[in-house]
N, C-alpha and C positions, 0 to 999 in steps of 0.2 A: 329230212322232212319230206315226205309222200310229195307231189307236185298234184295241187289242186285239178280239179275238172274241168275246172274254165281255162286251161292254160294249151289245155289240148286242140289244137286247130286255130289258134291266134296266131297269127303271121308277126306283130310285137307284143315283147311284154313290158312293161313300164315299170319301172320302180321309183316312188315317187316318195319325198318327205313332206308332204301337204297334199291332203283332200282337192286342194281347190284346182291340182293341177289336171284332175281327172277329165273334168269339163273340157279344159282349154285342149287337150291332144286329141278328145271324141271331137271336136268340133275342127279341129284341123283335120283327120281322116274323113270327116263328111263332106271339110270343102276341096281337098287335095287326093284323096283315094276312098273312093266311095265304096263300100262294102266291105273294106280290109278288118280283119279281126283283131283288135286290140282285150289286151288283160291288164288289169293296174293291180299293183301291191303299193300298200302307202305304210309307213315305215319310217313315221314323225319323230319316232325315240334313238334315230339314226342323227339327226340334227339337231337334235336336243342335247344328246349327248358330245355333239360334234361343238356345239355355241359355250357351254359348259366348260371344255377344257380349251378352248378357244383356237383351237385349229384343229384336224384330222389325226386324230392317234390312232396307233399299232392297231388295236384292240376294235374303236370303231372301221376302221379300214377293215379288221378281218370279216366281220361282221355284217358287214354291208356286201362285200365279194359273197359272206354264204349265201347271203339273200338272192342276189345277181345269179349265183349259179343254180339257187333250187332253179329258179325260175326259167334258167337255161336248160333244165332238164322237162319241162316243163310240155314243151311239144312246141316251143313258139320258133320263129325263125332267126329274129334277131333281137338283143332283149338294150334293150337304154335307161340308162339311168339317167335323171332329168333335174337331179339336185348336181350344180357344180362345186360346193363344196366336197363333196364326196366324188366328185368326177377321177382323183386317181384311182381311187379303191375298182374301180369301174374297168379304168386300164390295164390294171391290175389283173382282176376275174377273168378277161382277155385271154388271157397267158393261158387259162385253165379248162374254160368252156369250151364245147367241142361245136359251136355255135359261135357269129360274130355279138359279142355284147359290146356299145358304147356309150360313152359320154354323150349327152345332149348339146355339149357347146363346142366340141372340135371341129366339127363344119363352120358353124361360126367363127371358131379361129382361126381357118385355114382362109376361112372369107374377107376374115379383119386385114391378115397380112399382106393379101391383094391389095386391098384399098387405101390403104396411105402409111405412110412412114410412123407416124407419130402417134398415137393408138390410144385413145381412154376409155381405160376399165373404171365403169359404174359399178359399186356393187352396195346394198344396205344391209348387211352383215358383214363385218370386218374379218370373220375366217374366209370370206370368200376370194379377198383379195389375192391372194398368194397362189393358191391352183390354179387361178384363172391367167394371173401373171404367168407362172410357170406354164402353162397350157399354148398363152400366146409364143410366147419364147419359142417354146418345144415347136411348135406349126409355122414360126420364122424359121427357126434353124432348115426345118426339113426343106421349106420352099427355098432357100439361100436367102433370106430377106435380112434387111437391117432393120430392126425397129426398134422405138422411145417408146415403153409404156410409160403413162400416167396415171395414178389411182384416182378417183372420185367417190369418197364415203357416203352414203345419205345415211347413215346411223339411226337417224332422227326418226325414220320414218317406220321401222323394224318394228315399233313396240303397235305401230295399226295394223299391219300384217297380222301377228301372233293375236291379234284381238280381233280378228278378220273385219278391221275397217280396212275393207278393199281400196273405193274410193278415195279415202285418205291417204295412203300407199301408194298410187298410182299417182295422183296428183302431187303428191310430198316431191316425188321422186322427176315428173314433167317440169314441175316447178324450176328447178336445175340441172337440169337438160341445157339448154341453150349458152347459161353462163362455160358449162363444160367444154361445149363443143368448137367455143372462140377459144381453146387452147390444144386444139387435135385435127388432124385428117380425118379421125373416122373413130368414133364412137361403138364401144359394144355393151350390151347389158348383161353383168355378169350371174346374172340370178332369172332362170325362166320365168321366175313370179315375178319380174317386173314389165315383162314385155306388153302387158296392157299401156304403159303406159307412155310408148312411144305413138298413139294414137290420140294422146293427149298435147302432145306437146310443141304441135304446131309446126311449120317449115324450118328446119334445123339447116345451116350452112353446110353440115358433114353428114356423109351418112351415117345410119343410126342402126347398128345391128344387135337384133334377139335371137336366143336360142332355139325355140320352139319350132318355128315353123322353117329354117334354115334342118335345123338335128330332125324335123317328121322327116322331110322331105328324103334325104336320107338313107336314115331309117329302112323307108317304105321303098326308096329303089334298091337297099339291099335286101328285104323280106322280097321284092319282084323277083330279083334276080336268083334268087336261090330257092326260088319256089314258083 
């Protein structure tokens, strides 16, 4: 697949499984790196087909790496994928790209295993739970950490996403924030489309970590550094 025009002189490129994530990363480069050139591919039939067979197969994993790699050919500097169901396929592409490409929540979970022992993963799709689990694991082992994850489904709130009741999603999802966090050190959200809605959710006893702005930040000091 030729590598679009717009991919040339973008310092990231994004690959994203929802529209809505486009806003939220231009609006973190404006507040956190002003001027830096971003490119989004959005690539919904990645996680559709991923919710479908109900976790990451062969086939979607291959599929999502070709994506990651056009997009490493691309002209960008360092390319992230920002859906963490698909975050191994991501690690995967790694191996291949001649370019660094990551997952959007491995800073986060290098950040999680900092911050306390006992660790709950949020997430409202239930494929998500398992890379993210694996992901923390993987970011314990490499720091020497000993950690207790705990899962936290919000299932419930999935079907106002997909209907883009935003609001609804955010709120579904704040709503049980607090009850989670009286059973954890430290809190992560395992789906970038939640991270609205830790601004919802009032003073939490634990800290409360999202992908987005932890994975820009990143990002953008590896697109610095390599450019």
């Amino acid at each position: 697949m030729p590598p679009s025009h717009r991919h040339h002189g973008a310092a990231i490129a994004f690959l994203h499984t929802a529209a809505v994530h486009i806003d939220t990363f231009d609006a973190l480069r404006d507040e956190l790196a002003p001027g830096l050139a971003l490119t989004h591919a959005v690539r919904e039939d990645l996680l559709c087909a991923t919710e479908k067979a109900g976790g990451l197969t062969a086939v979607v994993s291959l599929r999502t790496q070709e994506a990651l790699l056009a997009l490493a050919e691309g002209g960008a500097r360092v390319v992230v994928c920002t859906c963490s169901t698909l975050g191994p396929a991501a690690e995967e592409a790694a191996h291949e790209a001649e370019i660094p490409v990551m997952r959007i929540d491995r800073p986060m979970a290098d950040a999680a295993v900092h911050a306390g022992r006992v660790i709950g993963v949020c997430a409202a799709l239930a494929p998500t739970l398992q890379p993210t689990r694996a992901l923390i694991e993987n970011s314990a082992a490499r720091a020497g950490r000993d950690v207790e994850i705990r899962e936290f489904l919000f299932d419930d709130v999935w079907a106002a996403f997909r209907a883009g009741r935003l609001d609804d999603y955010y709120g579904g999802i704040a709503a049980r924030l607090a009850d989670a966090a009286r059973e954890v050190d430290v809190l992560v959200l395992a789906q970038a489309s939640m991270a609205p809605a830790a601004d919802l959710c009032g003073a939490l006893p634990v800290p409360l970590l999202s992908s987005p702005r932890i994975g820009f930040a990143e990002a953008a000091r590896i697109a610095g550094v390599r450019g």
